[in-house]
C-alpha positions in Angstrom: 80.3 135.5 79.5 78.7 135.7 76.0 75.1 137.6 76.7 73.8 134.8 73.9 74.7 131.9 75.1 72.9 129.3 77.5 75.0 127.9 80.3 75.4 124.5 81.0 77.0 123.2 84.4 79.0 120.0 84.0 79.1 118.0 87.1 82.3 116.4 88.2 82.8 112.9 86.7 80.3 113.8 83.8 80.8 115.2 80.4 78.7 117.3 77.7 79.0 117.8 73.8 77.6 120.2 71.9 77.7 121.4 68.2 75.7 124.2 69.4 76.8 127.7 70.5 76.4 127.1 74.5 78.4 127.4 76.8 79.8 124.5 78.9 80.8 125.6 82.4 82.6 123.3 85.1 83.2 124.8 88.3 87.4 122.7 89.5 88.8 122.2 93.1 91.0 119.6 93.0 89.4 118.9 89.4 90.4 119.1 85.7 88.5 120.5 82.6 89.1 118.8 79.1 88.2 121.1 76.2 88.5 119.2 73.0 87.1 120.7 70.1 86.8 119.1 66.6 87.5 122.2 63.9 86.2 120.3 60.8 82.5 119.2 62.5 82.3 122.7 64.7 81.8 119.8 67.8 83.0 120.2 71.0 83.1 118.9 74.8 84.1 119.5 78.2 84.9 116.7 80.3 84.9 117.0 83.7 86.8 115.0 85.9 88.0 115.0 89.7 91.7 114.0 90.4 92.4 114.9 93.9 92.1 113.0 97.4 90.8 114.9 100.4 92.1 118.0 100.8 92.3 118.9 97.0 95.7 117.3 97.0 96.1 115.6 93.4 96.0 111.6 94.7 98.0 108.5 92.7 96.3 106.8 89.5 95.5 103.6 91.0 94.2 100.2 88.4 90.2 101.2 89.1 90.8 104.9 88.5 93.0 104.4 85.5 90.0 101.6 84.1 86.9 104.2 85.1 88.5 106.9 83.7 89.8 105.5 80.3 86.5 104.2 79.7 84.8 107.7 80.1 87.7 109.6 78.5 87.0 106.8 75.3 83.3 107.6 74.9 84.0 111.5 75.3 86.2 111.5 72.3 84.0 109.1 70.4 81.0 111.9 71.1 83.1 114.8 70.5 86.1 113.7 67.0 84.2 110.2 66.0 86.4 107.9 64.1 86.6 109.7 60.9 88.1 112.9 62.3 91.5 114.8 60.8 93.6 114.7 63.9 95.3 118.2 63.0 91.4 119.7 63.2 91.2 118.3 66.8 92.0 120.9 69.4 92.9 119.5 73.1 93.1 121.5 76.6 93.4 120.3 79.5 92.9 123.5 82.4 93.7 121.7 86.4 92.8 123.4 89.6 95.0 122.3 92.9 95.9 124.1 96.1 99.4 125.4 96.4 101.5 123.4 97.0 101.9 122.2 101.0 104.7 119.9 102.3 103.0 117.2 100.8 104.6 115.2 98.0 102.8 115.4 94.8 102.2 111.9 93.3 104.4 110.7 90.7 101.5 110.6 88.4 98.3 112.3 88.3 95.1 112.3 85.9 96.3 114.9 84.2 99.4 112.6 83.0 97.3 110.2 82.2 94.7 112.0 79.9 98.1 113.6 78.4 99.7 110.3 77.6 96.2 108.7 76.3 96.1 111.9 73.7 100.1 111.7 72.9 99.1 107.7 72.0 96.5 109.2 70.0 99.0 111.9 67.9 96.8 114.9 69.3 98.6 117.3 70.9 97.0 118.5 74.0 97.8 121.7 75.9 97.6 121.8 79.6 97.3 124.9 82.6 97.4 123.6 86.1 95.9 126.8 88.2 97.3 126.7 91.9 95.2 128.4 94.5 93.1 128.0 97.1 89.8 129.2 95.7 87.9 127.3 93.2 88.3 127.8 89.8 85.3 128.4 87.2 86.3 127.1 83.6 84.0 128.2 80.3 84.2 126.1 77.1 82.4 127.3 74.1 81.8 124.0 72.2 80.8 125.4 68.7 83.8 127.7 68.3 86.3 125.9 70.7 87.1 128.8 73.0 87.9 128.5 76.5 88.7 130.7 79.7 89.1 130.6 83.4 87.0 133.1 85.2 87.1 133.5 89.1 87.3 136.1 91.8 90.2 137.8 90.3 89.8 136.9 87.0 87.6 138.4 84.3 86.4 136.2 81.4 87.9 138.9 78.6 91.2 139.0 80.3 91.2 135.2 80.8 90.2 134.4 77.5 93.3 135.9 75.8 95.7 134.0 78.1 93.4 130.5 77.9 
């Protein structure tokens, strides 16, 4: 982590935007992180949201879901791009934690599909990392600048941040 920078936690379901140089940490299991960061304004957010049932297993998009979610995933782009944005200044990443995979069947769609499909409607491309393992996963979003990295047990933020 950058010695200079406050940390800010961001609870599952919640979000925070900054245009400050912080850093925005979300600590995933069974959760996703959504970095977006707005080059043009030097705005970004981390969006925190929970997608899996008990167990961690990632659980089915069902009507109340899909209307809760799209709701808060709506206001966090509103805080973070506005309406006047450039779309090709808008940097999108979504970084998943789940356990490996059991004998289980994985739903047919998850959050993760769905905050994909919401950005493809929206003409901003949006990468995504799904992280597999049993052990939580700690994501870092640095708002101002729009750089993000996974840091864990057997992960170090340098090393992380040139893959992420």
């Amino acid at each position: 982590m950058p010695r200079d920078l406050t940390e800010n936690v961001v609870e599952a379901d919640t979000y925070r935007v900054s245009p400050e140089p912080v850093l925005l940490v979300a600590e995933l299991f069974g959760a996703m992180a959504l970095c977006l960061h707005d080059e043009s304004r030097g705005v970004g957010g981390l969006l925190h949201l929970r997608f899996a049932g008990d167990g961690g297993r990632p659980s089915d998009v069902t009507d109340n879901t899909l209307s809760s979610v799209l709701t808060v995933l709506d206001r966090f782009k509103r805080a973070v791009i506005g309406a006047s944005a450039r779309r090709d200044r808008i940097h999108a990443r979504i970084l998943a934690h789940a356990p490996p995979p059991g004998d289980l069947e994985e739903p047919t769609a998850s959050l993760v599909d769905l905050v994909l499909a919401d950005f493809a409607d929206g003409r901003i491309d949006c990468g995504r990392r799904l992280i597999r393992r049993i052990e939580p996963l700690r994501v870092c979003f640095e708002p101002f600048s729009g750089r993000a990295w996974v840091s864990g047990p057997q992960e170090s933020a340098p090393a992380a941040a040139r893959r992420a």
